[in-house]
C-alpha positions in Angstrom: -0.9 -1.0 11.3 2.6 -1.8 9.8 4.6 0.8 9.8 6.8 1.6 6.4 10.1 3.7 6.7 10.6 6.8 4.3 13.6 6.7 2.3 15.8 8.7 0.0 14.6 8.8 -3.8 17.4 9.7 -5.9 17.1 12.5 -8.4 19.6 13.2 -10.8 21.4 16.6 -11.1 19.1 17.9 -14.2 15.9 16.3 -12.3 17.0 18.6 -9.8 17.8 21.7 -11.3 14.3 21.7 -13.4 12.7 21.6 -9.7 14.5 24.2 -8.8 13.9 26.8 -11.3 10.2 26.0 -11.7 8.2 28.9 -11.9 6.3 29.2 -9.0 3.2 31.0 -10.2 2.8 28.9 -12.9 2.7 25.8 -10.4 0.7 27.1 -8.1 -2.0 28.4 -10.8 -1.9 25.0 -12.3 -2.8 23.7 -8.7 -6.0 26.0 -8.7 -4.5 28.6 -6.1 -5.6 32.1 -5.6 -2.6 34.5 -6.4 -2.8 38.5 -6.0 -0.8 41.4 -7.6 1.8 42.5 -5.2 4.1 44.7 -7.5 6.7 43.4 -9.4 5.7 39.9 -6.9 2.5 37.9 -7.0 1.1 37.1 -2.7 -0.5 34.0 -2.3 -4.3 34.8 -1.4 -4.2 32.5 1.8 -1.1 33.8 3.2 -0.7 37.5 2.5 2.9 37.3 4.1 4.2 35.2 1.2 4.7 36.7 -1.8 6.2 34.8 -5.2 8.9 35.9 -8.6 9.7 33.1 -10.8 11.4 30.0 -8.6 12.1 33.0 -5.5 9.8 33.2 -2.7 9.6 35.3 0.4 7.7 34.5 4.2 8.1 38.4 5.3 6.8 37.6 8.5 8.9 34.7 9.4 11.9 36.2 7.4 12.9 33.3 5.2 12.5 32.3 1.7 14.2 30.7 -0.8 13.1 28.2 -4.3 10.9 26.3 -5.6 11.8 23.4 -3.5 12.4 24.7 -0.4 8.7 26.8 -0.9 6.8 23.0 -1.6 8.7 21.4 1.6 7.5 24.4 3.7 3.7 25.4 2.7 2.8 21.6 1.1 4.5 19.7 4.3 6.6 17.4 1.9 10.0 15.9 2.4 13.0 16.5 -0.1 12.4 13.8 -2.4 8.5 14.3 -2.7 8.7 17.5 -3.1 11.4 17.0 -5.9 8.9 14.4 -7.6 5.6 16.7 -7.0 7.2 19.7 -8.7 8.5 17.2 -11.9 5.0 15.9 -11.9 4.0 19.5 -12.3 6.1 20.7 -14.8 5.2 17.8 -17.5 1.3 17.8 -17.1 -1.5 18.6 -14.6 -2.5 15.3 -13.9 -0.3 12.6 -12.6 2.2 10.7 -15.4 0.8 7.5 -16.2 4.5 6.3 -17.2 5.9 3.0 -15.6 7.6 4.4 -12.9 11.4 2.9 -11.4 11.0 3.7 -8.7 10.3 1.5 -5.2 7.3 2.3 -3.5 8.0 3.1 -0.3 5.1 4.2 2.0 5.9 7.4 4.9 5.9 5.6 8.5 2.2 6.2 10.2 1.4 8.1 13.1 0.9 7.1 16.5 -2.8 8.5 16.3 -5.4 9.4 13.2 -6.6 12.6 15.2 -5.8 15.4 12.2 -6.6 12.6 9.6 -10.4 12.2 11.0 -10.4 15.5 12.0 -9.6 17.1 8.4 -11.4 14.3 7.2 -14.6 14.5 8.9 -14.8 18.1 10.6 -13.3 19.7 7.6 -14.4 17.9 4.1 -17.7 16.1 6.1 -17.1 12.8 5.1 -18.5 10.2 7.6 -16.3 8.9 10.4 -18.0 5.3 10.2 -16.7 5.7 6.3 -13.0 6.4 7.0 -13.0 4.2 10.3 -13.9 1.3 7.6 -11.2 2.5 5.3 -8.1 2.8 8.4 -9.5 -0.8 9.9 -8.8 -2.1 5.9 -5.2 -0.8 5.9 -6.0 1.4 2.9 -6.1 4.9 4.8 -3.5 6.4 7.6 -2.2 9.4 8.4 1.5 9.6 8.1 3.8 10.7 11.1 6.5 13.1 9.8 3.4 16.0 8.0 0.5 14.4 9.2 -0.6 13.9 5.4 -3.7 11.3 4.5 -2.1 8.4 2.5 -4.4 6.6 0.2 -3.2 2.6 -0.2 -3.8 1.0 -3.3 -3.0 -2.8 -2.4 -2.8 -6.3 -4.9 -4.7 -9.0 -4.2 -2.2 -10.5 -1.5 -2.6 -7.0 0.4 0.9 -5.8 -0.6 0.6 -1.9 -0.6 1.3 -1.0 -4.8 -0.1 2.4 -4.9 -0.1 5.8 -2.4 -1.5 8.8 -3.0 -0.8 12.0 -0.5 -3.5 14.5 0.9 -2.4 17.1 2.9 -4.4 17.7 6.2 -3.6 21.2 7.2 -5.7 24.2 6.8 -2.8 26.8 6.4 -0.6 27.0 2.8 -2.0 25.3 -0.3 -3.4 21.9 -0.1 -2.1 18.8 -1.9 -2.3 15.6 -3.7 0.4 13.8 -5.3 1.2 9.7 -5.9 4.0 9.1 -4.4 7.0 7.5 -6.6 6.8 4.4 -7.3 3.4 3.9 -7.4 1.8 1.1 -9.9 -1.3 3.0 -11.4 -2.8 0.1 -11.8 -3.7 -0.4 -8.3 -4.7 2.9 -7.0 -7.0 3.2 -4.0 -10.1 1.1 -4.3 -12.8 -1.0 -2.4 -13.6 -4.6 -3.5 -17.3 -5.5 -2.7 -19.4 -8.5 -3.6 -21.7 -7.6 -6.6 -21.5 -6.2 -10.1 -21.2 -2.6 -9.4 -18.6 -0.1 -9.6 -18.5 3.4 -9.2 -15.3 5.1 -10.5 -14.0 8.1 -9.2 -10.9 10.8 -9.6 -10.0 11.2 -6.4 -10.0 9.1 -3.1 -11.7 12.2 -0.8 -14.2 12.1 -4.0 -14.9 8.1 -3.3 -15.7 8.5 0.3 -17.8 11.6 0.0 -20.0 9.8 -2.4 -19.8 6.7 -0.1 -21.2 8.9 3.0 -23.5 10.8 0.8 -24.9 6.8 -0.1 -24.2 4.9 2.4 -27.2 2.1 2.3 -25.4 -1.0 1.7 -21.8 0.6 0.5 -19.8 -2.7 1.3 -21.3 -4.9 -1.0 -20.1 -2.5 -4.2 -16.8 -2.0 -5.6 -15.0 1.4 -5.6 -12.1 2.9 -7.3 -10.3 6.5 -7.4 -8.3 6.7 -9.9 -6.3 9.8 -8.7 -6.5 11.4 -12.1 -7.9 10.4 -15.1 -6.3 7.5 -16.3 -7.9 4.4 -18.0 -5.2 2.2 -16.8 -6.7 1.4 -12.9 -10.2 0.7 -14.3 -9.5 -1.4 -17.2 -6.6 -3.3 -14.8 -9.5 -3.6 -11.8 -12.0 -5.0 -14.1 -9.7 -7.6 -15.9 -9.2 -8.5 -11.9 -12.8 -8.5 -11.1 -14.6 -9.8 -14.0 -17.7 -10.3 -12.2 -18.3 -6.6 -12.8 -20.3 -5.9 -15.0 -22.2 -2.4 -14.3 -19.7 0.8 -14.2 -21.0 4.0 -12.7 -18.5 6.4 -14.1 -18.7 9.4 -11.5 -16.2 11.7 -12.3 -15.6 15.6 -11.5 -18.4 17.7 -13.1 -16.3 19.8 -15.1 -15.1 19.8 -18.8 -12.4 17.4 -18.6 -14.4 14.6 -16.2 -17.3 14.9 -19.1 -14.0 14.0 -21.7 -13.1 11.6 -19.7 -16.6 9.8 -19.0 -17.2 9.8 -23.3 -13.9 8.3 -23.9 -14.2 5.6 -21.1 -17.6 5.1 -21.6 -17.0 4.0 -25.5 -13.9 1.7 -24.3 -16.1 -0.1 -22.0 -19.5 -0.2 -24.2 -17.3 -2.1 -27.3 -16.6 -4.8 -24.3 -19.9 -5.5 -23.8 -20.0 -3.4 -20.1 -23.0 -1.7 -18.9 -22.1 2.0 -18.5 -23.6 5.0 -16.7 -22.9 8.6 -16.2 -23.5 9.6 -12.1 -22.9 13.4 -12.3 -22.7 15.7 -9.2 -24.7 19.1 -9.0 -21.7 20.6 -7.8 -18.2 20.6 -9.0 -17.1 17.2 -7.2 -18.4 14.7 -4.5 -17.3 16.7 -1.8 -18.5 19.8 -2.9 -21.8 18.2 -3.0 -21.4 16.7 0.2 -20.7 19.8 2.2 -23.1 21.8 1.0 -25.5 19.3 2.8 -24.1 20.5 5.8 
């Protein structure tokens, strides 16, 4: 696998200070964690030895603390300049930006080895190891060396990477996603197969849960996670692809994936596209998919 070098994304000074005084208990509320009353603090649920005030946080067992950045490069396993961007992201909406970004994209080095990659992967979330095998062997999925985070590659048509998206791999702290800057949202992570079909999803771990929970004859369809829920990859993918012509729109079961499904569905219906709503009992894909198991 080719190995990319990580790299310095400059920030400037009032990009910097923002990240710095965000409010931690805001972000991490935003991000769906569990936070307790600890006093005057807040103590994240999954670490009782952390608590949280504003931008100030506090390990009392290891004795350190410090900001908001400093907190997201320890407990999300992020360098400087992604944790700079993650916390931005953060601060101006829930989802990712879909603004042009100037960015280079500039993918983290791999690892020698994919062992916490298939094991968070496939022990953890359940997905199938012939599913992400098929996904490393295309050059869309690695794990990275520095954090050991699952990168996502969205590639063009001439295999050039365009788009990565970040999934963190370890159990302990809060978990993760974030595009990484630079990323063209047009070419977020997807499959190409061979027939009409496509089957849209949020998120990547989404896709290949819903792959291993159907996996009859998975290579001849086309997949794509949009990681978030942006227009802009499917409309982009099926101007590339015009031989689709049936759209399986499988977001997240919740209030804004039904949004979501309405407004897309409407877009593609006035250009002539079959459209059809795939829902999942539980929240996502992968919630369905482990409680199979």
């Amino acid at each position: 696998m080719e190995v990319f070098p990580t790299e310095y994304i400059p920030f400037t000074l009032e990009q910097r200070e923002k990240a710095v005084a965000t409010d931690l208990e805001e972000f991490l509320r935003r991000r769906g964690e569990k936070l307790l009353p600890a006093g005057r603090d807040k103590r994240l649920a999954n670490d009782h030895s952390v608590t949280i005030r504003g931008n100030q946080w506090f390990d009392h067992g290891a004795e350190t603390g410090g900001r908001a950045i400093s907190f997201v490069m320890r407990y999300y396993g992020l360098d400087y300049p992604q944790a700079v961007a993650l916390l931005l992201d953060a601060k101006v909406s829930p989802t990712p930006v879909d603004e042009p970004s100037k960015a280079v994209l500039t993918l983290p080095e791999a690892s020698g080895n994919m062992h916490r990659l298939f094991a968070y992967l496939c022990s953890t979330r359940k997905i199938s190891s012939l599913v992400v095998a098929a996904f490393v062997r295309a050059g869309l999925l690695y794990e990275e060396a520095r954090f050991h985070n699952a990168v996502f590659v969205g590639r063009d048509d001439r295999g050039i990477p365009r788009h990565g998206h970040l999934h963190s791999t370890g159990s302990l702290g809060p978990s993760f996603r974030l595009n990484l800057p630079g990323s063209d949202s047009r070419y977020s992570f997807h499959h190409t197969g061979t027939d009409g079909r496509l089957y849209v999803f949020e998120a990547p771990i989404d896709l290949l849960s819903f792959i291993t929970l159907n996996p009859e004859g998975w290579e001849q369809h086309s997949y794509l996670a949009c990681c978030g829920l942006s227009m802009k990859p499917l409309l982009f993918l099926l101007e590339q692809q015009p031989a689709l012509n049936q759209v399986f729109l499988c977001l997240d079961n919740d209030p804004a994936g039904e949004a979501a499904c309405l407004r897309i569905a409407k877009e593609l219906e006035t250009r002539g596209l079959s459209v059809r709503r795939l829902r999942p009992s539980a929240k996502d894909w992968n919630d369905e998919l482990t409680r199979h198991h």
